[in-house]
VOMAR-356792 format. One record per residue (C-alpha): x, y, z. Coordinates in Angstrom, 2 decimals. Each point is the difference from the previous one (the first is absolute). Layout:
residues N
+---------+---------+---------+
!       x !       y !       z !
+---------+---------+---------+
!       X !       Y !       Z !
...
+---------+---------+---------+
This chain:
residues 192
+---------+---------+---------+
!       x !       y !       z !
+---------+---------+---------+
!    0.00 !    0.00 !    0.00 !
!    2.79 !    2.07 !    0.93 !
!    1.50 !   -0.32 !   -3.24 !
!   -2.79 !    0.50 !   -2.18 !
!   -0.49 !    3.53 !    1.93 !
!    3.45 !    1.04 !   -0.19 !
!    0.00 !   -0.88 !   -4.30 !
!   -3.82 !    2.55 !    0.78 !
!    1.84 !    2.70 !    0.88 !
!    3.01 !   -0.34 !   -2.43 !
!   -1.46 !   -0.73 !   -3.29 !
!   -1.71 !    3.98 !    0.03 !
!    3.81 !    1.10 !    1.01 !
!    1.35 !   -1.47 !   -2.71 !
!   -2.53 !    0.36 !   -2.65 !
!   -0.06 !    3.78 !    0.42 !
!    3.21 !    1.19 !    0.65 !
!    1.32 !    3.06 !   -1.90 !
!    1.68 !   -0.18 !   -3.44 !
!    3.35 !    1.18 !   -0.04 !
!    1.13 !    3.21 !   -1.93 !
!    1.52 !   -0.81 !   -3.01 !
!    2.41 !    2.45 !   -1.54 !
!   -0.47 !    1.71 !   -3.60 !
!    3.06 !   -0.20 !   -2.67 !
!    0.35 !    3.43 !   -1.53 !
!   -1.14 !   -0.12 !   -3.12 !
!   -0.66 !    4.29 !   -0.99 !
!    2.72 !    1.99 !    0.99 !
!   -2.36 !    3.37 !   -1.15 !
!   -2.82 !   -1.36 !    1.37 !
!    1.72 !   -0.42 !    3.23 !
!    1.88 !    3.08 !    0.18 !
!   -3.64 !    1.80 !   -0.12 !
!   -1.37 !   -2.28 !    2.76 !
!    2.94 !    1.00 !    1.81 !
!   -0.81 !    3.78 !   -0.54 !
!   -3.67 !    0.09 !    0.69 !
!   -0.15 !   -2.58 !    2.40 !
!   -2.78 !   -2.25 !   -1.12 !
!    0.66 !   -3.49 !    0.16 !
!    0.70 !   -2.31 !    3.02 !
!    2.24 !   -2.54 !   -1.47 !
!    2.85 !   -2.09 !    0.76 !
!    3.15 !   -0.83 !   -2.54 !
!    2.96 !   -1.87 !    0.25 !
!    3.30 !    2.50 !   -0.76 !
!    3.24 !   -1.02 !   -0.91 !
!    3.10 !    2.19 !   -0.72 !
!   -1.09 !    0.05 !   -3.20 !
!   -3.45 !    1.24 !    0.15 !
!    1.21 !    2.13 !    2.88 !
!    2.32 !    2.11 !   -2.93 !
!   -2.73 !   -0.10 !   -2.90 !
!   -2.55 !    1.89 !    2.50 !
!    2.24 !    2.44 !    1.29 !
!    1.07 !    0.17 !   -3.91 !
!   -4.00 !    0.90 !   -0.84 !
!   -0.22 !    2.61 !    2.66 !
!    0.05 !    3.63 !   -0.53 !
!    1.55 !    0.43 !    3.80 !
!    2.90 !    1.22 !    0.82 !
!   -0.16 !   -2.42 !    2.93 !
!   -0.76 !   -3.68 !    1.22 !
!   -0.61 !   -0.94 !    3.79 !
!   -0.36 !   -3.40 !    0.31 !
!   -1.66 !   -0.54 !    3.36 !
!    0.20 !   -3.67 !    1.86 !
!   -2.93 !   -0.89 !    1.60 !
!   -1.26 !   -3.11 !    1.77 !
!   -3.26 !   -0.61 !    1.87 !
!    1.86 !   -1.97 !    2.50 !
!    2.09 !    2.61 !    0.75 !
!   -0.56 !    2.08 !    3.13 !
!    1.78 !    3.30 !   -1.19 !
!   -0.85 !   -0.44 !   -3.72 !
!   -3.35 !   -0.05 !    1.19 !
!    0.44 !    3.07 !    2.53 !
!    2.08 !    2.04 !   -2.55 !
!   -1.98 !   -0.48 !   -2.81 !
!   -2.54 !    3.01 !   -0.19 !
!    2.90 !    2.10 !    0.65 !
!    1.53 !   -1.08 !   -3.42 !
!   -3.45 !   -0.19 !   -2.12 !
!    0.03 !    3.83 !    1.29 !
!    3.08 !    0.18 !   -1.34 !
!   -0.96 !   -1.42 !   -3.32 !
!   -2.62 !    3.03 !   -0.24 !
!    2.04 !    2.68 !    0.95 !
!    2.36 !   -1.11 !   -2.56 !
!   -2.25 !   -1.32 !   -2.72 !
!    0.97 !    2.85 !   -2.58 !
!    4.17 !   -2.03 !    0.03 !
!   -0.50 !   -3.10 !    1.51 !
!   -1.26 !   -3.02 !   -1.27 !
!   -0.90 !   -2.17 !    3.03 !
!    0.56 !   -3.79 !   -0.05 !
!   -1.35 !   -2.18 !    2.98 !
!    2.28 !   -3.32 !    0.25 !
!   -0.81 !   -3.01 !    1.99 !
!    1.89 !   -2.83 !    0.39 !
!   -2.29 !   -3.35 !    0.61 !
!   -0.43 !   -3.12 !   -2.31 !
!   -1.73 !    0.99 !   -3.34 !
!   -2.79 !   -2.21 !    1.42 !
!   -0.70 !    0.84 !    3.90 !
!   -2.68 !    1.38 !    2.76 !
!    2.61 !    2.24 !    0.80 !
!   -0.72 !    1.42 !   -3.59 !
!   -3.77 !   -0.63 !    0.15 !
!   -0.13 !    2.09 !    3.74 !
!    2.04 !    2.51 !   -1.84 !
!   -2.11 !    1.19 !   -3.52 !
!   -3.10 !   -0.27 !    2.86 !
!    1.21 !    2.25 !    2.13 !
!    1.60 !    2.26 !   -2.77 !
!   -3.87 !    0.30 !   -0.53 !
!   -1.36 !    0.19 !    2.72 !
!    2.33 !    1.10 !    2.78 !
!    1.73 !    2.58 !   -1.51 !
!   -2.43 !    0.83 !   -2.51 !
!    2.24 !   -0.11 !   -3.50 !
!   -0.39 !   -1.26 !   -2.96 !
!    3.73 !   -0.40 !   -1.08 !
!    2.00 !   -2.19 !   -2.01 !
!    2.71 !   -2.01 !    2.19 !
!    2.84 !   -1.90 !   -0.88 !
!    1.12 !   -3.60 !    1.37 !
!    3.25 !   -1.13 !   -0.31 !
!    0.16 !   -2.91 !   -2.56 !
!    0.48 !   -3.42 !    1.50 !
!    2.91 !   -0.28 !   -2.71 !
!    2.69 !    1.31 !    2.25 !
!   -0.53 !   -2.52 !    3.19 !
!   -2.25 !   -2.29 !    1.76 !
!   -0.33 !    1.76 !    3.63 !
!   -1.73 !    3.79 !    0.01 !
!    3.68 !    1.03 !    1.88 !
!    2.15 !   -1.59 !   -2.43 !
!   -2.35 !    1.28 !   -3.04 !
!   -0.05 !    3.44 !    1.92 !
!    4.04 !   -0.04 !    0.67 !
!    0.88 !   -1.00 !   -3.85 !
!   -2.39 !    2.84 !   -1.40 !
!    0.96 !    2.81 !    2.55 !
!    4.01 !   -1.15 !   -1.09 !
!   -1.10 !    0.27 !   -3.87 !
!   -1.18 !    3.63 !    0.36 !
!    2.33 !    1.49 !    2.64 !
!    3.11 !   -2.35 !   -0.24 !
!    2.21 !   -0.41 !    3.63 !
!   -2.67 !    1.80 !    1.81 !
!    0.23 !   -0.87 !    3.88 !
!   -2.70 !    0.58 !    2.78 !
!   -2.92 !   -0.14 !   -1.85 !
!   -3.26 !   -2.15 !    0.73 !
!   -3.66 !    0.62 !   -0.11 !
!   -1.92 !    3.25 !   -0.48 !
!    3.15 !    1.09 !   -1.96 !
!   -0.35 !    2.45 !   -2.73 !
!    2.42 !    0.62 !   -3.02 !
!    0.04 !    2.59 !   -2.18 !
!    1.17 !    0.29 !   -3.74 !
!    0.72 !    2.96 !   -2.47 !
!   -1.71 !   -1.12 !   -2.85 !
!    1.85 !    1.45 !   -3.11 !
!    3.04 !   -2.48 !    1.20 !
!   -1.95 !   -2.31 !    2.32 !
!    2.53 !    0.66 !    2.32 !
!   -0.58 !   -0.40 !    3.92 !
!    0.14 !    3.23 !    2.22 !
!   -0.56 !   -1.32 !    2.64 !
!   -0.89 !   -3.45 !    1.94 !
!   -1.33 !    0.25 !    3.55 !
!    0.99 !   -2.29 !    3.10 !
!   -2.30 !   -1.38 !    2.87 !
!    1.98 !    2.13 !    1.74 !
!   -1.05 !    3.32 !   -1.31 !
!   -3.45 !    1.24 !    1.38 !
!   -3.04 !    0.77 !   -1.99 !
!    0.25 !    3.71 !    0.28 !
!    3.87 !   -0.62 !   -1.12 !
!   -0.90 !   -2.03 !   -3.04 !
!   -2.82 !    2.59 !   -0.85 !
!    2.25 !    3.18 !    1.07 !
!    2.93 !   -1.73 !   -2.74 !
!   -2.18 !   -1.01 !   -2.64 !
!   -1.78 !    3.68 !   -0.06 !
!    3.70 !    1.52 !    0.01 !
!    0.84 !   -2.03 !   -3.24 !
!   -3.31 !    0.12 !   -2.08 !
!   -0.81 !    3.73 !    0.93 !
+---------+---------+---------+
């Protein structure tokens, strides 16, 4: 009896658990860059190195930030209104990238696009690493962060890094050591 219960209350758990987020492949660089300007879609994509270059390539900015975010990070999470206000102070020269860091196919990813909706109330494009460059999110995270900003030390999550776009070449690269207002006081400094 005990067993037929137990297989009762398991069978709804299973049968209607959430589908995982999967991530888009970039397919419209144009089409994208004008999501990315009027903020209008709530979508996922993989990003590799790349597809990294062709965007900032498409943009009329003079600069990227490429923002780390994770929903399972306590000062992403905390910091991260601070840097969407950021985004809008700066829209006119920054193009704004959002970059996670979990498996292509997580509820990591799935908790994220919901509460890009519904939490913070934006409808923006965001980038996941591709699942190319390693199997575990830090070892995916560590490869790509090396790619774009070679022999940079200190860094982890919540980092931001910021590229001139007319030589995609990195400014600057902050540290988890650095606070928020000192990432935000920097990255005004260089873009204003």
């Amino acid at each position: 009896m005990k067993t037929k219960f137990i297989l009762f209350l398991l069978i709804p758990f299973f049968g209607f658990s959430q589908e995982l987020y999967q991530v888009k492949t970039i397919s419209n660089y144009e089409k994208l860059i004008a999501d990315l300007d009027k903020d209008s879609v709530n979508v996922i994509y993989s990003l590799n190195k790349p597809e990294l270059e062709n965007i900032i390539k498409q943009s009329n900015k003079k600069y990227t930030l490429i923002h780390n975010f994770a929903i399972w990070c306590a000062p992403c999470v905390e910091n991260f209104p601070n840097f969407l206000e950021l985004k809008r102070e700066l829209n006119d020269n920054l193009l704004f990238l959002i970059l996670t860091t979990d498996k292509n196919k997580s509820a990591h990813l799935t908790n994220a696009h919901v509460d890009f909706r519904e939490k913070y109330n934006i409808n923006y494009p965001t980038f996941n690493i591709s699942d190319e460059y390693a199997k575990g999110t830090k070892k995916k995270y560590n490869s790509f962060i090396q790619l774009i900003a070679p022999n940079h030390k200190d860094y982890g999550m919540g980092i931001s890094i910021l590229i001139r776009n007319e030589d995609q070449k990195v400014l600057y690269a902050s540290t988890y050591k650095e606070t928020k207002a000192e990432i935000i006081k920097k990255i005004k400094a260089l873009v204003n």
